[in-house]
C-alpha positions in Angstrom: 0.0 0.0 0.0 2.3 2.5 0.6 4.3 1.8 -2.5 1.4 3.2 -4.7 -0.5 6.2 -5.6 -3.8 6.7 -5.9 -5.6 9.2 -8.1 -9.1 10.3 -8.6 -10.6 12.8 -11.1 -13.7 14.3 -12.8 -13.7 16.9 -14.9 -15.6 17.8 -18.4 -15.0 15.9 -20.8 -12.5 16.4 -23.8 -10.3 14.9 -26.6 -6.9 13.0 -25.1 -7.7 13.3 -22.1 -6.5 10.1 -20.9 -3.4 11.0 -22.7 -2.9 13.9 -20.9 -3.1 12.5 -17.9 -1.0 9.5 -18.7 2.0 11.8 -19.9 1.5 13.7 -17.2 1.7 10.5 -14.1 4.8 9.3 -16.7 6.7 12.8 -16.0 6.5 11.6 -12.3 7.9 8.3 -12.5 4.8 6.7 -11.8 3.6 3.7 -13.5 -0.3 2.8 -14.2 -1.2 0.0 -12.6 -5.0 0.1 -13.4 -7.1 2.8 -14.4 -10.9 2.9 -14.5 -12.5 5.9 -16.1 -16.4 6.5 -17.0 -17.8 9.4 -19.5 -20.9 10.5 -18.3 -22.3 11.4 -22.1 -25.2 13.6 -21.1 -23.3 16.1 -18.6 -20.3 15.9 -20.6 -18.0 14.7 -17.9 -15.3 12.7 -17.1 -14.4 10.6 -14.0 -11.1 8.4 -13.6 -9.8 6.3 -10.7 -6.2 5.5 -11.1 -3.8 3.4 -9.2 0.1 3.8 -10.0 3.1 2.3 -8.6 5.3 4.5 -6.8 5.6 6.7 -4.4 4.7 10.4 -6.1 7.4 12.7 -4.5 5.4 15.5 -4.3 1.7 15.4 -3.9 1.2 19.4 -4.6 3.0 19.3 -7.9 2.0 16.1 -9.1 -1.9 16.9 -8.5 -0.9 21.1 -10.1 0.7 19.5 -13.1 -2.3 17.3 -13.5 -5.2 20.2 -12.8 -2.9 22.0 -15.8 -3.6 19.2 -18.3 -7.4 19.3 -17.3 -10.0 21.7 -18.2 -11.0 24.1 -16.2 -12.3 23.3 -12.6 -11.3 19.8 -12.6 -11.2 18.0 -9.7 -8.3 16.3 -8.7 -7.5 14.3 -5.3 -4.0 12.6 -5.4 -2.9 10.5 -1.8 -1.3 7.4 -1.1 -4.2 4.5 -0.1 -4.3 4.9 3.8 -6.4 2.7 5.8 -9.2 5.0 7.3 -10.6 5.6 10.6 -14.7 4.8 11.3 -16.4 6.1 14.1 -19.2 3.7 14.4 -23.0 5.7 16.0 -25.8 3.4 17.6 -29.1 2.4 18.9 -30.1 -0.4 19.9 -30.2 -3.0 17.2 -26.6 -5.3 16.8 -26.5 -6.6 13.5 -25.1 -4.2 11.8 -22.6 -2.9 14.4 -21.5 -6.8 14.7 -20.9 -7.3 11.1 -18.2 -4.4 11.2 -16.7 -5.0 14.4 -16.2 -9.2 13.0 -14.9 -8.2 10.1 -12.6 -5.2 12.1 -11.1 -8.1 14.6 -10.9 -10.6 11.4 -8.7 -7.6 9.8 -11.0 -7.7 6.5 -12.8 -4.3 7.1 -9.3 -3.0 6.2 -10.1 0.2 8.3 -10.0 0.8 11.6 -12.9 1.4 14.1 -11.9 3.9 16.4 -14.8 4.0 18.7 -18.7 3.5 18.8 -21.3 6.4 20.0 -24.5 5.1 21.1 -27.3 7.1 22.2 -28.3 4.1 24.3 -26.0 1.7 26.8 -27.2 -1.6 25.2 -24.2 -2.6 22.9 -21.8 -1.3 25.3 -20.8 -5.2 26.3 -20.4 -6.4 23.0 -18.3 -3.9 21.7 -15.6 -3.5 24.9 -15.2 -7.4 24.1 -13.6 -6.3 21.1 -11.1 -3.8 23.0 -13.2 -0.8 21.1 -13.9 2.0 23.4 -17.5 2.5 23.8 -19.1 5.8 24.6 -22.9 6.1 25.5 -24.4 9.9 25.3 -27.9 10.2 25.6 -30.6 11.9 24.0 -32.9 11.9 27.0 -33.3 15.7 29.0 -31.7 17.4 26.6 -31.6 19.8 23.8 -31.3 17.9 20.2 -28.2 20.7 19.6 -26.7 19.9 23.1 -26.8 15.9 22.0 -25.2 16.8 18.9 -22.2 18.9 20.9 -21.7 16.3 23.0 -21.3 13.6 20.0 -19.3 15.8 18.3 -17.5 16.7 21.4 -16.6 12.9 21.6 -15.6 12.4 18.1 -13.1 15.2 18.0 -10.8 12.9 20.0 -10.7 10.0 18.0 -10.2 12.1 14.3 -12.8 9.5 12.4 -12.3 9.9 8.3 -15.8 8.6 8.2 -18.8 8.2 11.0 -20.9 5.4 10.1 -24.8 5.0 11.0 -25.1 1.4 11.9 -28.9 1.8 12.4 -28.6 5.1 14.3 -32.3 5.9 15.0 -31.9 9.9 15.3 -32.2 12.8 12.5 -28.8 14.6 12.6 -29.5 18.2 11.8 -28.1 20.2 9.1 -25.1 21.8 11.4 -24.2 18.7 12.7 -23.8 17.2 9.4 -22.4 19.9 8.0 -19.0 19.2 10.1 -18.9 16.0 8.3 -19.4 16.7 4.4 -19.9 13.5 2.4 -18.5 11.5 5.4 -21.4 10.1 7.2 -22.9 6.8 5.7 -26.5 5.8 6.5 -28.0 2.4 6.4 -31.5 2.0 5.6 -34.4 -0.2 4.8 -35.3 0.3 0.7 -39.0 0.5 1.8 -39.3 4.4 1.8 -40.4 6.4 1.1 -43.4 3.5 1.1 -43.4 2.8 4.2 -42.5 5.4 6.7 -42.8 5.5 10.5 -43.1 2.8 13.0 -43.3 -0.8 12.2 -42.5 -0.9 8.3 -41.8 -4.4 7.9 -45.1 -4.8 9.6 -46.8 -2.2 7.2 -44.5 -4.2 4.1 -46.2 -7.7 4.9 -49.8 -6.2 5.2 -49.0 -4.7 1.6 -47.9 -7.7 0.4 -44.5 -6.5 -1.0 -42.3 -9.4 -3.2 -38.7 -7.8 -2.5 -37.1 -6.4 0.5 -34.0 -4.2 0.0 -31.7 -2.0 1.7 -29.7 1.3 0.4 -26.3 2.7 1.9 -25.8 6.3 1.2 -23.6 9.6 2.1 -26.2 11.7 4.9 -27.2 15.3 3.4 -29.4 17.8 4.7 -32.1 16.0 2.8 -33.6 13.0 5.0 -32.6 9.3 3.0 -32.2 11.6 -0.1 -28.1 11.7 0.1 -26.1 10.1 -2.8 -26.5 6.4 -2.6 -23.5 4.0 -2.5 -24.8 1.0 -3.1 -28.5 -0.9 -2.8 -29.3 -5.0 -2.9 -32.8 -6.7 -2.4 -34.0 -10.0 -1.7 -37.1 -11.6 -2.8 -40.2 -12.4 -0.6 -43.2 -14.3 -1.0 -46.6 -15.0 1.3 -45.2 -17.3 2.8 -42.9 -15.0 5.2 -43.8 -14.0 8.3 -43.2 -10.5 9.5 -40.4 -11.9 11.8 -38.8 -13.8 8.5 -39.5 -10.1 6.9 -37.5 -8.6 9.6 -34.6 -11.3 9.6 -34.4 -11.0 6.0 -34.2 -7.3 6.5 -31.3 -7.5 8.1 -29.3 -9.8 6.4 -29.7 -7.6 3.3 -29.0 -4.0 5.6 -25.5 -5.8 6.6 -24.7 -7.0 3.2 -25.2 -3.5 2.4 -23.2 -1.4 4.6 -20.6 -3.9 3.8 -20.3 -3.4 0.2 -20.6 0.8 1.0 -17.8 0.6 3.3 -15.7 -1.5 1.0 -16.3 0.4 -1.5 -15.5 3.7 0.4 -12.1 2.5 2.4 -11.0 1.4 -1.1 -11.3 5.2 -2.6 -13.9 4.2 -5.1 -16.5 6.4 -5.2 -16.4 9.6 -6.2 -19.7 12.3 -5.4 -21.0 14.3 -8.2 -24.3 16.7 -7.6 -26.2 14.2 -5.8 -25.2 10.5 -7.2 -21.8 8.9 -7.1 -19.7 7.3 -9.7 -18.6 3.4 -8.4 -15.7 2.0 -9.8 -15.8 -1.8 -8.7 
């Protein structure tokens, strides 16, 4: 890892332009080990995810000479692959927060989880088991904006890259998110906006539904409207029960979060407006 370069850019699109930017990493001493690029044809742009070999000497110049060979207001990010720090925020419910703290001690996350926030005590036991330190702040008697100082408050220690709502069942506000742009990811049942409020997978089996699916997406000022990361569903029939509804829910709602996060620690999406572009 710390042997190669990573590179990510969109831009408009133009003639040569992977030229440009070859010549350009080959001025550096840097070799192309894989390079995915999409053209989105309608907005006329261009994205790129490239992984070179080598060690770029200097970052500024490298990612100057490269914004040089762009068009105007490209954007460029140019950093070795680091391995990233999650900061994990809670309920109640366990499957999700397990899945990531497994795969943490397993060393297959490829990212470190630096702590867990929970707005309740009740996962406190599982996840000190794992040597995580587990902090509990509660929502009860207090101000939503006091909450959110005293989450943020905690955070600041621990320097997360990304915070990471493992069924988190409180609406950050705007200023809150705002100290984290595109770095919270949200976990969520693909039922809404069919099936709001309390008991959906209730609601979902009185309806009748055929698929159950989950979406993992950045967090935005607009509620389950950020740009989505990646989505999966699983088929149902009349058969299921709500509680086979719900277990099914969750299997997919881990599966999920697991591909987001992947996909995130690995540097491959890149944000535009409000979609992404997902190089797998």
């Amino acid at each position: 890892m710390t042997n190669q370069t990573l590179i990510l850019i969109q831009c408009d699109d133009a003639v040569g332009l992977v030229a440009r930017i070859a010549n350009t990493i080959s001025a550096h001493r840097l070799n192309i080990v894989t390079m995915r690029e999409y053209v989105d044809e309608a907005a006329n742009r261009f994205y790129v995810r490239i992984v070179c070999a080598g060690k770029v000497e200097n970052n500024h110049q490298l990612k100057k000479d490269l914004t040089n060979a762009l068009p105007e207001f490209a954007t460029v990010h140019v950093s070795p692959p680091q391995q990233k720090r999650l900061a994990i925020l809670v309920t109640k419910e366990h499957h999700c927060l397990g899945d990531i703290i497994v795969r943490h001690f397993f060393k297959t996350l490829d990212a470190e989880v630096c702590c867990v926030v929970g707005n309740y005590d009740h996962l406190r036991a599982f996840t000190e088991r794992f040597d995580i330190p587990f902090h509990h702040v509660t929502h009860e008697e207090k101000s939503k904006a006091d909450f959110e100082k005293e989450i943020a408050q905690t955070l600041a220690a621990y320097h997360p890259d990304y915070l990471v709502l493992a069924k988190f069942m409180r609406i950050l506000s705007p200023e809150f998110v705002a100290h984290y742009p595109h770095r919270i990811i949200n976990i969520h049942h693909s039922f809404l906006p069919a099936f709001i409020g309390a008991n959906p997978y209730k609601q979902a089996h009185a309806r009748g539904v055929k698929l159950i699916g989950a979406t993992a997406h950045f967090v935005t000022n607009d509620l389950d409207e950020g740009p989505i990361i990646a989505q999966d569903i699983k088929p149902v029939n009349h058969s299921h029960t709500v509680k086979d509804m719900v277990r099914t829910g969750k299997e997919v709602e881990k599966s999920v979060l697991s591909k987001a996060l992947s996909l995130v620690i690995e540097d491959r999406v890149i944000i535009t407006g409000n979609k992404t572009v997902v190089f797998e």
